[in-house]
C-alpha positions as CSV (number, residue, x, y, z in Angstrom):
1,X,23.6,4.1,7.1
2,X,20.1,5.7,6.4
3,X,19.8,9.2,6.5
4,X,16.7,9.5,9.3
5,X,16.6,8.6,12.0
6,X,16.0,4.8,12.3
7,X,13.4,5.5,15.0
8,X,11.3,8.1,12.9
9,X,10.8,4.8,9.8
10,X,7.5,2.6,9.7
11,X,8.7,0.0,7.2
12,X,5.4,-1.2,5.7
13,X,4.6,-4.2,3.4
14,X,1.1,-5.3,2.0
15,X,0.0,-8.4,0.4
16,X,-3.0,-8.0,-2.1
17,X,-5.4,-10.6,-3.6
18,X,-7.7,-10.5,-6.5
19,X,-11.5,-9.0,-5.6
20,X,-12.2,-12.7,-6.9
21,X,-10.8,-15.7,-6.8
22,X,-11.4,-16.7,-10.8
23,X,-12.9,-14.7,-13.4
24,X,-15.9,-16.8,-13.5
25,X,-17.0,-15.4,-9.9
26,X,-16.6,-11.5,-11.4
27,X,-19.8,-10.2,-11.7
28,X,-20.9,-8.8,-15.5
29,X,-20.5,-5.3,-14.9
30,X,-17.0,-5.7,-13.4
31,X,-15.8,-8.2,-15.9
32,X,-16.8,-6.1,-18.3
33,X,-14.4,-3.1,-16.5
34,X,-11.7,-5.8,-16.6
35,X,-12.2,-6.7,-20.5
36,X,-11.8,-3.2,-21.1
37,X,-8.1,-3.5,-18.6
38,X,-6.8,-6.2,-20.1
39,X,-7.0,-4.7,-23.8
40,X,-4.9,-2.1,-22.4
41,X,-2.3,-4.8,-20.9
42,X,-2.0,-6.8,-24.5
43,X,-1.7,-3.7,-26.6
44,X,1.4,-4.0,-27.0
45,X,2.4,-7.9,-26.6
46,X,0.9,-11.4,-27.2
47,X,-2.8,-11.2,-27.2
48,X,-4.0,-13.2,-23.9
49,X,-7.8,-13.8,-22.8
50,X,-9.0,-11.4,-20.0
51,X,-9.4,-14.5,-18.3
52,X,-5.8,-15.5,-18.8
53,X,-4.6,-12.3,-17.3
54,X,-7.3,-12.1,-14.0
55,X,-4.8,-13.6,-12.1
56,X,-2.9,-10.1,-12.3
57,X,-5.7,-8.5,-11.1
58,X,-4.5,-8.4,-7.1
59,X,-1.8,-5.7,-8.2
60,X,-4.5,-3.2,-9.7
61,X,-6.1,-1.3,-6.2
62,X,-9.6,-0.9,-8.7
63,X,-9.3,-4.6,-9.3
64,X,-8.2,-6.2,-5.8
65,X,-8.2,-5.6,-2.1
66,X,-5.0,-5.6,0.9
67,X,-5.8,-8.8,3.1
68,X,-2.6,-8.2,5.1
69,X,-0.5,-5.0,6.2
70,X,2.9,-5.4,8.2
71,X,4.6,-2.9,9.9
72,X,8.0,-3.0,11.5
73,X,9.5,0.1,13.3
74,X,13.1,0.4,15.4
75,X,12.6,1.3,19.1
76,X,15.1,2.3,21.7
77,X,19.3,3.4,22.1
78,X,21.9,1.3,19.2
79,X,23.0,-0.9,22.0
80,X,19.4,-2.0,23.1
81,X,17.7,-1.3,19.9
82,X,14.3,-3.4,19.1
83,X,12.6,-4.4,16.4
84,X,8.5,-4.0,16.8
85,X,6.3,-5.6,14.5
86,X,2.4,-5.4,13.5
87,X,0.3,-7.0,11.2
88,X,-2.8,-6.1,10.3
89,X,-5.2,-9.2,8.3
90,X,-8.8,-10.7,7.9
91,X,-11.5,-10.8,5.7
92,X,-13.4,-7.4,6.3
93,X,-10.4,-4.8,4.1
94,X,-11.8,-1.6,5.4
95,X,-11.5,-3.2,9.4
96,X,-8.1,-3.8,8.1
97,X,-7.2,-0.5,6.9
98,X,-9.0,1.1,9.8
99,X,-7.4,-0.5,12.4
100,X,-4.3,0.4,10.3
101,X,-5.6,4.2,10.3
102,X,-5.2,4.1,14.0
103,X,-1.8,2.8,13.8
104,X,-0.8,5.7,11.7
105,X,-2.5,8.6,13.7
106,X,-1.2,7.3,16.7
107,X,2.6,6.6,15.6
108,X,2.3,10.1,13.2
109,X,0.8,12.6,16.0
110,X,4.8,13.6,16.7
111,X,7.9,14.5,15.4
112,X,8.8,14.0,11.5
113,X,8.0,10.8,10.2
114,X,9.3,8.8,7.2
115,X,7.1,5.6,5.7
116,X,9.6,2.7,4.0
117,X,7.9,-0.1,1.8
118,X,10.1,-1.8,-0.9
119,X,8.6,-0.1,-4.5
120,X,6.4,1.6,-1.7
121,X,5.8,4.9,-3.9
122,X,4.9,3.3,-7.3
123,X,2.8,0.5,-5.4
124,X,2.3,0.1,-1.8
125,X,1.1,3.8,-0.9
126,X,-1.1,4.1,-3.7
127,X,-2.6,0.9,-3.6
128,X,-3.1,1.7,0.3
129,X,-5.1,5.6,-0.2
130,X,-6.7,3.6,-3.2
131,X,-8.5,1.3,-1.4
132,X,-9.4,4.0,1.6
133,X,-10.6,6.3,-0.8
134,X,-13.0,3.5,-2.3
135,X,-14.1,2.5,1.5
136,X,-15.2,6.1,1.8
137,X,-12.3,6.9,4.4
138,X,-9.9,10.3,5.2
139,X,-6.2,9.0,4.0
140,X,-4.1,9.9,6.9
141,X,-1.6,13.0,6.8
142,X,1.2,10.6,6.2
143,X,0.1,9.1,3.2
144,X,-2.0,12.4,1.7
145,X,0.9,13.8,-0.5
146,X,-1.8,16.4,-2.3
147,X,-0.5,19.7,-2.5
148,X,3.3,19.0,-0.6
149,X,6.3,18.3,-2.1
150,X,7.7,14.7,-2.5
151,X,11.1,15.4,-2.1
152,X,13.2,17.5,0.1
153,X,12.2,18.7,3.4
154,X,8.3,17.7,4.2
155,X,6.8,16.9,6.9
156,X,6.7,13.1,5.8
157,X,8.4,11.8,2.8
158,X,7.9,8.3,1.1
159,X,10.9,6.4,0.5
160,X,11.4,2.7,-1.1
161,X,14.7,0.5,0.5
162,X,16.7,1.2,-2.4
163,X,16.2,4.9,-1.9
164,X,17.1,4.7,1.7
165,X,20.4,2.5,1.7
């Protein structure tokens, strides 16, 4: 049984892709940033081209982009309880994140709040204010952490499906 309540939980997943879809399409400036990655990523095991390793680029936020977003959140009594679902996708990854934005302010204006991703705190929320803070956008209060705690009592709190049940 989870410790919130199930109808204060936006269970969030995102799918990310590489910026490019082979490292003959990065441009010289950023290949040159992902050289300088993947040296970091072979230090310490079987050497491996930069281009051998590109196709991990879609997990690095500086290095790929979020080309879906699904939420899922509870709604209503136990005995009539629903499950309502949203997906955010297309081409344009600020739109995306945008339109997700308004998701958030809107679901977030009320009450305490939790956000559930599975490996949500090590990748999903940072990949997500990642790639707003390169569009140029204001993370929303549920997913700007600076300056509150990250456990106990906080207004929102980050939580992974392992941590929850």
């Amino acid at each position: 049984m989870s410790p919130y309540p199930l109808h204060t939980i936006l269970f969030l997943d995102i799918e990310t892709v590489s910026q490019y879809p082979v490292f003959g399409e990065v441009p010289d400036d950023w290949a040159e940033l992902w050289r300088r990655k993947a040296e970091n990523l072979t230090r310490d095991k079987p050497a491996a081209t930069p281009e051998e390793l590109y196709g991990r680029a879609a997990i690095y936020a500086e290095f790929g982009k979020i080309i879906c977003i699904s939420c899922g959140v509870l709604s209503g009594p136990p005995a009539e309880r629903k499950l309502l679902l949203k997906s955010f996708y297309g081409d344009d990854e600020k739109d995306l994140l945008l339109r997700f934005c308004d998701l958030l302010y809107n679901w977030g204006s009320e009450g305490q709040k939790f956000l559930c991703a599975h490996n949500g705190k090590d990748f999903d929320f940072p990949y997500l204010c990642r790639r707003m803070i390169i569009h140029g956008m204001k993370l929303p209060s549920v997913l700007n952490l600076s300056g509150k705690k990250t456990l106990g009592s906080t207004a929102y709190r980050h939580d992974g499906t392992l941590e929850i049940w």
